[in-house]
MARGUSE-537673 format. One record per residue (C-alpha): z, x, y. Coordinates in steps of 0.05 Angstrom, whole numbers, padded with zeros to 5 digits, always signed. Layout:
<pts>
ZXY ...
</pts>
This chain:
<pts>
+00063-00146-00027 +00027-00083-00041 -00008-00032-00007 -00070+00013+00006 -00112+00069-00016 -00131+00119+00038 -00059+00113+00066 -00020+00182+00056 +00023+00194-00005 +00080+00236-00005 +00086+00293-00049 +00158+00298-00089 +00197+00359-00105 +00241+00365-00166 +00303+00400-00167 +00343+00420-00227 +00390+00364-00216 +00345+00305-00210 +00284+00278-00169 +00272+00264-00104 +00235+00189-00089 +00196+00149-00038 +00244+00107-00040 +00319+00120-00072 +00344+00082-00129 +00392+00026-00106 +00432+00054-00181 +00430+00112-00225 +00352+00125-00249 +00324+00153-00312 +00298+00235-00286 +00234+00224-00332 +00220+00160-00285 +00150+00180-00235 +00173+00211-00176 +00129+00179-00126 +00170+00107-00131 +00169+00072-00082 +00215+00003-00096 +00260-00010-00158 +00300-00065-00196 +00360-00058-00222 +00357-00083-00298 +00405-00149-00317 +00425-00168-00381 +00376-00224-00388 +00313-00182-00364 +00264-00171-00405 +00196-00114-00396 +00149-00173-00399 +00180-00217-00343 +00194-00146-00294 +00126-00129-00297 +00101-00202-00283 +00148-00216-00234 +00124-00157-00189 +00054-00149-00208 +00048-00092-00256 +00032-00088-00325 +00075-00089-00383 +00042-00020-00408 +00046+00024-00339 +00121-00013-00329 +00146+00014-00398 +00099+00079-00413 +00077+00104-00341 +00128+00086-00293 +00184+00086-00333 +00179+00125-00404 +00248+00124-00421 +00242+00041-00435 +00182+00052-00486 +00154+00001-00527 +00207-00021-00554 +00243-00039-00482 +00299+00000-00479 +00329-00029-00427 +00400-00012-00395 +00446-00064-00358 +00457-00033-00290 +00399+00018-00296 +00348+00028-00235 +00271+00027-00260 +00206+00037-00219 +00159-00023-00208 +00126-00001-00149 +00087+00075-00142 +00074+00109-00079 +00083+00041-00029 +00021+00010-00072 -00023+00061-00061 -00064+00089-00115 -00072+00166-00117 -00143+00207-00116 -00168+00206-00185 -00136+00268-00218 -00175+00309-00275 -00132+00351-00337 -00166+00418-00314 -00110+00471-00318 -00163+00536-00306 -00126+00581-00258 -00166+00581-00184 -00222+00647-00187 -00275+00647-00142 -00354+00667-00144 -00409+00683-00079 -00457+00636-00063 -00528+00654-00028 -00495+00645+00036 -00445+00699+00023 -00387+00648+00028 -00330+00666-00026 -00322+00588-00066 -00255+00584-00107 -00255+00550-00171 -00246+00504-00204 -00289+00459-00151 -00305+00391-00141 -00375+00375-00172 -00437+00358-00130 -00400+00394-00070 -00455+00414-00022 -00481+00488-00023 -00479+00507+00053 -00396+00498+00048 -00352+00553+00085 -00277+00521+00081 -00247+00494+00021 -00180+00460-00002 -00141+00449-00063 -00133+00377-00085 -00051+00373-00101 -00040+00318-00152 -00021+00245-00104 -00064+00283-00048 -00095+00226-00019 -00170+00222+00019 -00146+00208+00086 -00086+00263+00068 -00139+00315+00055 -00179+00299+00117 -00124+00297+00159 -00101+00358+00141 -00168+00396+00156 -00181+00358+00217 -00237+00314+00195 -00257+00252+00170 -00262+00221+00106 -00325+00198+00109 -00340+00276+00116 -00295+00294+00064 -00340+00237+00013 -00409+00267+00036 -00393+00340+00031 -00363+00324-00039 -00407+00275-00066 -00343+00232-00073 -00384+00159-00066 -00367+00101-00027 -00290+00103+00001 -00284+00169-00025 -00267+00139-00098 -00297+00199-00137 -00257+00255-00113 -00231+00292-00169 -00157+00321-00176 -00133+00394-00185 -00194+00420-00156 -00223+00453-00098 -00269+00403-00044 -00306+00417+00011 -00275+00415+00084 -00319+00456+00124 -00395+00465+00120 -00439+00520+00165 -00469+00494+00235 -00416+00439+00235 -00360+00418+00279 -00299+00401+00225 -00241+00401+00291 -00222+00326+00303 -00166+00291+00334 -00119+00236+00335 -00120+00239+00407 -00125+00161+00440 -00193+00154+00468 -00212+00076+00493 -00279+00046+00497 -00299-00008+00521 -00344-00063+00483 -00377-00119+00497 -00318-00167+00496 -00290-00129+00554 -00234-00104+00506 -00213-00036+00504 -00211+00002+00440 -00181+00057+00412 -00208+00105+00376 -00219+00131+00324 -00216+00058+00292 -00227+00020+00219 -00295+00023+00199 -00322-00047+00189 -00277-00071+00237 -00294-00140+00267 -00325-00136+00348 -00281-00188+00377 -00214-00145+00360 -00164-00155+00424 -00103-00120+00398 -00098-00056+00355 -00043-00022+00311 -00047+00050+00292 -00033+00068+00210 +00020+00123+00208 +00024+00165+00157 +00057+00130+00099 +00046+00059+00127 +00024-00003+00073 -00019-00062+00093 +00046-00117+00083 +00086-00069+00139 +00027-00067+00186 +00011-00142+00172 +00083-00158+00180 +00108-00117+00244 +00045-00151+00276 +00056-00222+00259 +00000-00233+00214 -00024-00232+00139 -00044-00188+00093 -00097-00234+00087 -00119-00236+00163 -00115-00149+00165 -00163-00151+00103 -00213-00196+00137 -00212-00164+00203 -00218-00084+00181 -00261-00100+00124 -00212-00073+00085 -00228-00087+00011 -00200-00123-00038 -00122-00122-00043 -00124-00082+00024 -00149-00017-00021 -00200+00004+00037 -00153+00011+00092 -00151+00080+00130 -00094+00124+00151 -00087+00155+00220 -00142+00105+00254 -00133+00043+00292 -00143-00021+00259 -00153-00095+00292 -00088-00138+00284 -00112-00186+00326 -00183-00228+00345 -00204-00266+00408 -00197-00342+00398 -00141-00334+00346 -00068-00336+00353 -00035-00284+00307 +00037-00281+00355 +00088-00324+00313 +00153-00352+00348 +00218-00326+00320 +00256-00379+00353 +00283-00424+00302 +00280-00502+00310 +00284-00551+00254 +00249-00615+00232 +00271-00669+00184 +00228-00693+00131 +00215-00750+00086 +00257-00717+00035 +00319-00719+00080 +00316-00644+00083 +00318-00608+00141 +00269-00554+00153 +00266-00494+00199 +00205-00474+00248 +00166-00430+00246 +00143-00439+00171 +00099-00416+00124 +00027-00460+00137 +00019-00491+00070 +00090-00503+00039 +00107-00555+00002 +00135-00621+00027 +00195-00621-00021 +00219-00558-00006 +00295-00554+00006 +00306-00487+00013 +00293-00442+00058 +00287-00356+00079 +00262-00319+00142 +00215-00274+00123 +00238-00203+00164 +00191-00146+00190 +00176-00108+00126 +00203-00163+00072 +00155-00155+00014 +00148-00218-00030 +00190-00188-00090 +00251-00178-00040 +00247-00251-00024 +00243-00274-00093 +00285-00227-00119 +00348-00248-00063 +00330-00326-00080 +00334-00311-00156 +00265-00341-00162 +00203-00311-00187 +00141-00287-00143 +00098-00342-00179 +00146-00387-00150 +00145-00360-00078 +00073-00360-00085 +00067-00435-00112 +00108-00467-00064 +00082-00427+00003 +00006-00424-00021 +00008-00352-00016 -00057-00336-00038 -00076-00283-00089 -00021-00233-00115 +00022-00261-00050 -00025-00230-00004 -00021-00293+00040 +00056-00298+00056 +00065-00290+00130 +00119-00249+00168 +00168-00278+00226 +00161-00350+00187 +00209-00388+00140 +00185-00393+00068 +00208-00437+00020 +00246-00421-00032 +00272-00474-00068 +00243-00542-00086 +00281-00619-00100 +00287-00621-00178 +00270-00555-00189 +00316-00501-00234 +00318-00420-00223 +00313-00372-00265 +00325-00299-00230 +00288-00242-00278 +00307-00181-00235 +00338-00158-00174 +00300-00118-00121 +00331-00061-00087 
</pts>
């Protein structure tokens, strides 16, 4: 399972002795591997760049070029080697630009000092500013300056979901006449459901929300959806979150939870026996197969290549035999998952951290 955009990413610092990660490498790493990775394999001796890439949902290009340029075209792969398949927890970065002019600065009519380089279509009346750091993300920025992104997108002219924000550059965080100070503070309303709700929330959010979770900084939709019991699927549809969760904010409150629907799953384990002889666990995955003989718990924070990857099958397998939707956005946490089916062989392409 991957993650979302305006959820904070984490800048890395290099030291003459290596690079520092998201997430460390379970062996030794290439140092020319992108700092900001955020889940790994480690490389076996019948792996191959095609079937890495596939297996966790990347392409063949960004696996061998962009994530890890040591491999290359030609996958140069090494037994026992760590290499990147997952960037920043899913989350794509604010569009970055390849200007290198050092910052100056010029005088507008209002007698406000602007730096430059600076983000274009930023609005004149501007009297704060801030430096766009290469991985800054929207929310990152915003929470930083103490207001929102939606803010942050008009003063910049950075469109809907702030998705035109430019890198290395200054933006706009402060215009004349306007209050910029905001808060994280909990503050509760109360709508027409007679459910309290936090603010500041998800816009887009559905109106008959009864339970809340707030996004921490560094948070991804499959841990929110997971320490909450639900699906990535279910925290899309409820905070109108985009496709592939890419809308989700950081540092609001987002619904985990509607009136008439039960999202709590039991953790107790029972088991049932089927026509197939086999017996099968409860809670399960809604969906799985019927010849499923194998079986795996899916923890608080499992992603779906850790559960493939520790059953040696493949995420199109997982996905196949639990009907878990689009890129495995529909697996559910607390459940049992199948992971093996009567008749069937495994193949195991990589192992997951």
């Amino acid at each position: 399972m991957k993650v979302s955009t305006h959820l904070f990413a984490q800048l890395s610092l290099f030291a003459a002795l290596g690079s520092a990660y998201l997430q460390d490498p379970p062996t030794t790493a290439d140092p020319n591997t992108v700092s900001d990775c955020s889940w790994w394999i480690v490389a076996a001796s019948t792996d191959t760049c095609e079937a890495i890439a596939d297996a966790n949902g990347i392409s063949v290009s960004d696996f061998e070029l962009v994530y890890n340029p040591s491999v290359g075209t030609v996958c140069a792969l090494n037994v026992g080697q760590s290499y990147c398949v997952e960037r920043n927890f899913g989350i794509p970065p604010v569009t970055t630009t390849t200007t290198t002019s050092a910052p100056t600065s010029t005088t507008t009519g209002n007698g406000i000092t602007t730096p430059t380089p600076s983000q274009p279509g930023m609005v004149s009346n501007c009297n704060k500013f801030d430096f766009v750091n290469p991985d800054d993300s929207c929310s990152a920025i915003a929470a930083r300056n103490g207001i929102t992104v939606v803010q942050l997108s008009e003063w910049n002219s950075a469109g809907e979901d702030c998705t035109s924000l430019w890198g290395k550059v200054y933006v706009c965080v402060g215009v004349i006449g306007a209050s910029t100070t905001s808060t994280i503070t909990t503050t509760s309303t109360t709508t027409g459901n007679g459910i309290t709700t936090p603010t500041p929330t998800q816009p887009g959010m559905v109106s008959n929300c009864n339970k809340f979770d707030f996004v921490n900084k560094g948070d991804s939709c499959s841990a929110i959806a997971s320490r909450n019991g639900i699906t990535i699927a279910n925290l899309i549809e409820w905070n109108n979150a985009g496709t592939d969760c890419t809308s989700l904010w950081g540092e609001v409150y987002v619904c985990v939870g509607v009136v008439g629907t039960s999202t709590t799953l039991s953790t107790s384990t029972t088991t049932t026996t089927t026509g197939n002889g086999v017996s099968t666990p409860t809670p399960t995955q809604p969906g799985m197969v019927s010849n499923c003989h194998k079986f795996d718990f899916v923890n608080k924070g499992d992603t779906c290549a850790a559960i493939a990857s520790r059953n040696g099958i493949s995420v199109e397998d997982l996905v196949l035999w639990n009907s878990g939707g689009t890129d495995c956005t529909s697996i559910w946490a607390l459940v049992y998952v199948c992971v093996g089916v009567l008749s069937s062989v495994f193949a195991n392409t990589s192992q997951a951290k």
